[in-house]
FIDOLO-35834 format. One record per residue (C-alpha): residue in three letters; x, y, z. Coordinates in steps of 0.05 Angstrom, whole numbers, padded with zeros to 5 digits, always signed. Layout:
N
AlaXYZ/...
REM end
This chain:
394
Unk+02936+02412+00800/Unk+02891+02351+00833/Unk+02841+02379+00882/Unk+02843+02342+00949/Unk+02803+02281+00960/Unk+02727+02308+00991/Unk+02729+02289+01063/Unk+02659+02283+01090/Unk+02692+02271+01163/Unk+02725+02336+01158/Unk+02668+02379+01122/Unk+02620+02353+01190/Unk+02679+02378+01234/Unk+02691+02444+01200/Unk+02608+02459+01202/Unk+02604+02430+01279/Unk+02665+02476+01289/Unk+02631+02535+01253/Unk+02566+02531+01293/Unk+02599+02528+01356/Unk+02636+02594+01337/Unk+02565+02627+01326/Unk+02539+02599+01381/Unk+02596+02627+01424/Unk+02591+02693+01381/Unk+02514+02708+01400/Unk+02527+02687+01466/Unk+02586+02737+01469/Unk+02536+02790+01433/Unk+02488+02770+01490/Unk+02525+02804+01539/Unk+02554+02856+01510/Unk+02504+02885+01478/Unk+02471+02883+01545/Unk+02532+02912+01583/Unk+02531+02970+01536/Unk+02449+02984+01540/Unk+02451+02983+01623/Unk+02499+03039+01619/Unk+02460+03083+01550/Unk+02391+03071+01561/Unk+02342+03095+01614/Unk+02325+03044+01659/Unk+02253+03023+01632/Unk+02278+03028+01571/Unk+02342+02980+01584/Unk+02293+02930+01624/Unk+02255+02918+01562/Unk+02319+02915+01509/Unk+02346+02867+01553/Unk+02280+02824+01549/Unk+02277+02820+01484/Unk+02357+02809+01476/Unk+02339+02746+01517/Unk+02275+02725+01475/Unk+02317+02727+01418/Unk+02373+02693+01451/Unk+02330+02631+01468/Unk+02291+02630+01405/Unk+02223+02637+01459/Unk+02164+02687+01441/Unk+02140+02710+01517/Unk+02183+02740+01567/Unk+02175+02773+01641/Unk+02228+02816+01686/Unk+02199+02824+01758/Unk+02210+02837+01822/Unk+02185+02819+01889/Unk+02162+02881+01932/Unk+02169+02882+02009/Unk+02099+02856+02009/Unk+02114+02806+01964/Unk+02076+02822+01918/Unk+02097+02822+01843/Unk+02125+02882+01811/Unk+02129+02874+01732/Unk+02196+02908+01705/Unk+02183+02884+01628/Unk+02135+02846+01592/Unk+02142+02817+01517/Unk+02084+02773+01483/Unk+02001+02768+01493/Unk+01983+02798+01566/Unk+01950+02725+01578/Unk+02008+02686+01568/Unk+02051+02742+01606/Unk+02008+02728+01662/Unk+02018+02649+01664/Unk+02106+02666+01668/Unk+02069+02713+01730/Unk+02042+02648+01767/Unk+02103+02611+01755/Unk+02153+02663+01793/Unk+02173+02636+01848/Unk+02222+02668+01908/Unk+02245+02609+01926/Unk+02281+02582+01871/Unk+02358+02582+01876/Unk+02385+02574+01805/Unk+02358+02568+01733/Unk+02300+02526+01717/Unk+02271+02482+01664/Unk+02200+02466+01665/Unk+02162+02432+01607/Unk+02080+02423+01607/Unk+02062+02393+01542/Unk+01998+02418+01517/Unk+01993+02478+01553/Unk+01995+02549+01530/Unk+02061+02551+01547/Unk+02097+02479+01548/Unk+02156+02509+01556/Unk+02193+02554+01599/Unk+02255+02571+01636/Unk+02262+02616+01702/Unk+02322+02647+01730/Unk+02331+02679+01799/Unk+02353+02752+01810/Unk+02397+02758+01862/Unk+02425+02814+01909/Unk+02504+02813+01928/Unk+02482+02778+01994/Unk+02446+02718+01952/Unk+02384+02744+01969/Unk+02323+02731+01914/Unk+02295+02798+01895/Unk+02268+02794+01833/Unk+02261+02737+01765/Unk+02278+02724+01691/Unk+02230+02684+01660/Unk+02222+02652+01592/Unk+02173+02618+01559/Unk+02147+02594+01483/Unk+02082+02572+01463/Unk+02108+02525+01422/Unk+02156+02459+01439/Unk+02233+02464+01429/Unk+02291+02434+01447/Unk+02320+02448+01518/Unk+02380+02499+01520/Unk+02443+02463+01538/Unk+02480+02486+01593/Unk+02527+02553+01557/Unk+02455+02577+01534/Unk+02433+02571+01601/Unk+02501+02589+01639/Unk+02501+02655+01587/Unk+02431+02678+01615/Unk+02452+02672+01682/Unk+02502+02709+01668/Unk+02452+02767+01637/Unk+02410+02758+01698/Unk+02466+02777+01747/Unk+02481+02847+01702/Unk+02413+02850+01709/Unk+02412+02850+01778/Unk+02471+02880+01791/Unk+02440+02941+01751/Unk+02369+02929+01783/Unk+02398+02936+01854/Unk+02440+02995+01846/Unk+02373+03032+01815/Unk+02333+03008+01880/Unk+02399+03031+01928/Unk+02403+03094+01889/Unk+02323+03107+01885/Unk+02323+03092+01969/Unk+02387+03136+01976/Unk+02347+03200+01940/Unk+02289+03187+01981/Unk+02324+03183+02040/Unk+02365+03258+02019/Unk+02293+03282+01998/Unk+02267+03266+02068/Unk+02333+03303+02094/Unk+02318+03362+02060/Unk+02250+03362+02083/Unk+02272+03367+02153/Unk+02318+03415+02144/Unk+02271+03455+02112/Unk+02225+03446+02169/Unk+02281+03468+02222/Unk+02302+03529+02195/Unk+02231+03552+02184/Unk+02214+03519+02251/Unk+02280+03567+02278/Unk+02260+03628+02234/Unk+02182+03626+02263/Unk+02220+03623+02343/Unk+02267+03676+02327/Unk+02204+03721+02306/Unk+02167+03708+02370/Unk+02233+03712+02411/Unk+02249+03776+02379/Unk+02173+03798+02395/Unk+02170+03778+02466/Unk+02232+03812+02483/Unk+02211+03884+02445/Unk+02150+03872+02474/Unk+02170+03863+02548/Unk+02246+03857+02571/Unk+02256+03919+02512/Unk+02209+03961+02533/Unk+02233+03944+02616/Unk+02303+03973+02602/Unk+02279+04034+02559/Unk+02229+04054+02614/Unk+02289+04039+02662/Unk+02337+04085+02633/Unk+02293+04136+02620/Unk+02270+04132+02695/Unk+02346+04133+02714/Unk+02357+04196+02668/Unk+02297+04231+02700/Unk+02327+04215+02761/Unk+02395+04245+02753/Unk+02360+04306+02726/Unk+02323+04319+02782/Unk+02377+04296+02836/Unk+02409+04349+02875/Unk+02487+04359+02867/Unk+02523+04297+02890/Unk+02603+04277+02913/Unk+02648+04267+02848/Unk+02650+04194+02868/Unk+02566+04185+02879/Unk+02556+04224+02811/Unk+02617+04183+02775/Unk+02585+04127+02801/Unk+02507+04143+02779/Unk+02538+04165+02708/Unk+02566+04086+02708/Unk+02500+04066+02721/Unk+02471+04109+02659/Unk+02520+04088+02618/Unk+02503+04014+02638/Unk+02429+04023+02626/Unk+02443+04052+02553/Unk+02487+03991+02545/Unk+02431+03946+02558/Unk+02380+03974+02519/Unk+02435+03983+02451/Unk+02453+03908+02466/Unk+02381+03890+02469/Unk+02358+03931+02408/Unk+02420+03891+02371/Unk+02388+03823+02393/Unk+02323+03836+02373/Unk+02357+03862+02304/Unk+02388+03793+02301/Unk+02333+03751+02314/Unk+02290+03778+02275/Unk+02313+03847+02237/Unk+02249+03893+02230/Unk+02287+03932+02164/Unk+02287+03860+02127/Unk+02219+03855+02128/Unk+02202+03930+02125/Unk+02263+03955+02072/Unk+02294+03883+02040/Unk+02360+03853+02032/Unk+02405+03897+02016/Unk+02382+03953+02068/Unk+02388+03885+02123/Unk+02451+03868+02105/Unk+02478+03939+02102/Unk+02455+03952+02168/Unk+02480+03878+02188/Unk+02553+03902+02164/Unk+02555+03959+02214/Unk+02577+03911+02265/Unk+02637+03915+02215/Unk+02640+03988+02213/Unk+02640+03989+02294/Unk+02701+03943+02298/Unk+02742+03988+02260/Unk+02730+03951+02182/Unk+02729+03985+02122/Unk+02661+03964+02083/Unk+02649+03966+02013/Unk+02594+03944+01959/Unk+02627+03927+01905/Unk+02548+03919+01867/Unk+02482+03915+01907/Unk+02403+03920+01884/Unk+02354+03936+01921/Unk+02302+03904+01897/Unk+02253+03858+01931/Unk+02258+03783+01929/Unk+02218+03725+01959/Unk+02208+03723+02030/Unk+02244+03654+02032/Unk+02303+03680+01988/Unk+02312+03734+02034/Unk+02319+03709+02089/Unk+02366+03638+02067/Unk+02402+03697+02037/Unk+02403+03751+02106/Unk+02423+03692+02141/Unk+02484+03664+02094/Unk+02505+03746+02100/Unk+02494+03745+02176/Unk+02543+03681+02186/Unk+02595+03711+02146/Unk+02597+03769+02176/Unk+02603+03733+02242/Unk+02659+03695+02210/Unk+02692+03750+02194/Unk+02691+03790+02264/Unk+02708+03725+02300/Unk+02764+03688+02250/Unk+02782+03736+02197/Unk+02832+03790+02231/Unk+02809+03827+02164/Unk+02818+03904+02157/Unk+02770+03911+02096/Unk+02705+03872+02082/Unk+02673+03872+02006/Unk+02598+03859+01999/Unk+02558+03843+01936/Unk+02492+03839+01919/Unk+02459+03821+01850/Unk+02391+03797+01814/Unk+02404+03783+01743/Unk+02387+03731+01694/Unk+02341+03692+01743/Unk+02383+03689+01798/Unk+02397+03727+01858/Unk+02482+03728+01889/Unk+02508+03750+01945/Unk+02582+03765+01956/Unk+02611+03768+02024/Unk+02691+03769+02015/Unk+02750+03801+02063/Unk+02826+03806+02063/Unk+02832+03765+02125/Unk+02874+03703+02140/Unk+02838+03661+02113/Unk+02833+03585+02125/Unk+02846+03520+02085/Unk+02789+03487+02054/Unk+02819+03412+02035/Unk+02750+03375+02036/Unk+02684+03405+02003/Unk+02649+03440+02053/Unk+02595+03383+02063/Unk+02650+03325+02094/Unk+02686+03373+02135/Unk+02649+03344+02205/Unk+02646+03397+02247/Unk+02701+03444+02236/Unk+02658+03483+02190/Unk+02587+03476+02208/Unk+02568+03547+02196/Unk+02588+03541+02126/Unk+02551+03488+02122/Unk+02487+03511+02144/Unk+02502+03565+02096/Unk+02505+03517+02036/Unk+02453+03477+02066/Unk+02407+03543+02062/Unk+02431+03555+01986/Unk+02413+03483+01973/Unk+02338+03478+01997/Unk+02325+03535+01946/Unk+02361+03500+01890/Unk+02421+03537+01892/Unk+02490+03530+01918/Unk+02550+03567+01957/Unk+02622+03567+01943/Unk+02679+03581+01984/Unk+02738+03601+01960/Unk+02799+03614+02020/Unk+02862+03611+02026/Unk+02916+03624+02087/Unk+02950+03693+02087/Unk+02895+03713+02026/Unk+02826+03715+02056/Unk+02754+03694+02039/Unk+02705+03696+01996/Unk+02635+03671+01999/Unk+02590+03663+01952/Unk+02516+03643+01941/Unk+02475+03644+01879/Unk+02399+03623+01883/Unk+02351+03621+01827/Unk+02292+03661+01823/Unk+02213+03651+01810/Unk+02191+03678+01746/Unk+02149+03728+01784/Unk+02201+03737+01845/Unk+02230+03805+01840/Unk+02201+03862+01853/Unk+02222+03935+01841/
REM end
């Protein structure tokens, strides 16, 4: 069998065919490889992969990824080849420049180089690609180029979600912060609230009922209606001073800082006893924990317990309390109505701020609160906060 006739025509057509197939194959490796790096490598890490993916790409030996600061001035994201060269692509950045560019300056250090814009989703310049190679080559035609631009915009794409995400945990840093500040700022004016008023309005209706009670000891014999009515006025006197005493307990409970957390929110839970509710503690400890952790943690116990005697219509109330494994819980659960919980607690608006504030307390010591409710099959709350290694104290 006769071998067909050589065709040099068709041997060009089949290599011109072939290169154009690895051309389109590196470009496609380009991007891909890329694509997969922005998603599996940390970020300074990725920067400078990508780099050198482009380097390689373009056959060029120096390479620069920045970005412009608000000041703008220059912010290097990558660097590949000698620092002095580096800093030449650094002169040649420009903001201004609206697509790829090819410059050429024979007999310089660099004669050639190419620079493409980084772009935000508005258009906006933010940031640049550039190329360069210290010695002369032929231009890129227009895929090489049209494949880099297309690197550039993953580039940016990935580059400006980074800067949106780094701005967005600033901004929730800066949030906490404040938060932080208020409820310390609300903690240190419930102390001197609950000071002024033992101090002065306190003491006013002690020394007022007991002045009343000396009184009605030493009055003579009255009508049943005067004494029913000065026995109204005792009674009203011991009301005040009980109400007051509970206030001051509230703002500021004296056996928190004098007996702990457990102690507080036992004596906290006789609110629950008065209104006819059967208490239990299912575990409790009563060891000490950091001032800070004691009171986020009074306070989570104190709004659940309000919950409870306003919302619940519960009969019986279970309380927990445990330090183990680096990591103090409370448990504050009741057989109640209960409620439905559709959103997490956080995007609820306002029709569950107090559980919010209650997470939000959980949160700023690294911790966190769940909720679990359900109507017809009550509540349960519960809040778990780690511990410093030196925190607990027996």
């Amino acid at each position: 069998m006769q071998s067909p006739p050589h065709d040099p025509g068709s041997a060009l057509a089949i290599r011109s065919q072939y290169r154009q197939s690895q051309s389109r194959a590196a470009r496609l490796g380009l991007l891909l490889g890329t694509g997969h790096e922005l998603t599996q490598l940390p970020l300074p890490a990725m920067r400078q992969r990508a780099l050198q993916r482009a380097c390689a790409f373009m056959a060029m030996d120096h390479g620069l990824l920045l970005e412009w600061a608000p000041d703008n001035a220059l912010r290097t994201l990558a660097s590949h080849g000698s620092a002095e060269r580096v800093d030449l692509l650094a002169n040649l950045a420009q903001p201004q420049i609206l697509g790829p560019n090819w410059l050429e300056a024979p007999g310089s250090a660099l004669p050639q180089v190419l620079r493409i814009p980084l772009r935000t989703s508005e258009g906006v310049a933010f940031g640049a690609l550039l190329l360069g190679n210290s010695v002369a080559l032929g231009a890129p035609d227009n895929e090489d180029i049209e494949s880099l631009q297309l690197l550039a915009t993953l580039l940016a794409a990935h580059l400006e979600n980074s800067r949106l995400l780094e701005a967005l945990q600033a901004r929730e840093r800066t949030m906490s912060e404040l938060v932080h500040r208020l409820f310390s700022a609300q903690e240190d004016e419930r102390k001197r609230v609950a000071y002024d008023l033992h101090d002065g309005l306190a003491q006013n209706l002690a020394g007022l009922h007991q002045r009343l009670q000396g009184f009605a000891g030493r009055c003579p014999s009255l009508p049943p209606a005067l004494a029913s009515e000065l026995q109204a006025i005792l009674d009203l006197a011991q009301g005040c001073v009980g109400e007051g005493r509970q206030l001051i307990g509230g703002l500021r409970p004296h056996v928190l800082d004098d007996f702990g957390l457990y102690k507080a929110v036992d004596k906290e839970a006789d609110r629950l006893r008065d209104a006819g509710l059967t208490v239990s503690w299912v575990e409790h400890s009563s060891v000490r924990l950091p001032g800070n952790t004691e009171i986020a943690l009074f306070r989570i116990a104190q709004e659940g317990i309000n919950n409870i005697l306003k919302h619940a219509q519960a009969s019986r109330v279970g309380l927990g309390l445990a330090v183990e494994d680096g990591h103090a819980s409370l448990r504050v659960e009741d057989d109640g109505r209960g409620f439905a919980l559709e959103q997490p607690i956080e995007t609820n608006g306002s029709r569950h701020l107090g559980l919010a504030a209650m997470q939000e307390r959980a949160n700023l010591l690294g911790g966190h609160l769940a909720c679990c409710s359900q109507p017809g099959a009550g509540t349960r709350l519960l809040a778990s906060v780690p511990l410093p290694s030196a925190g607990v104290q027996p």
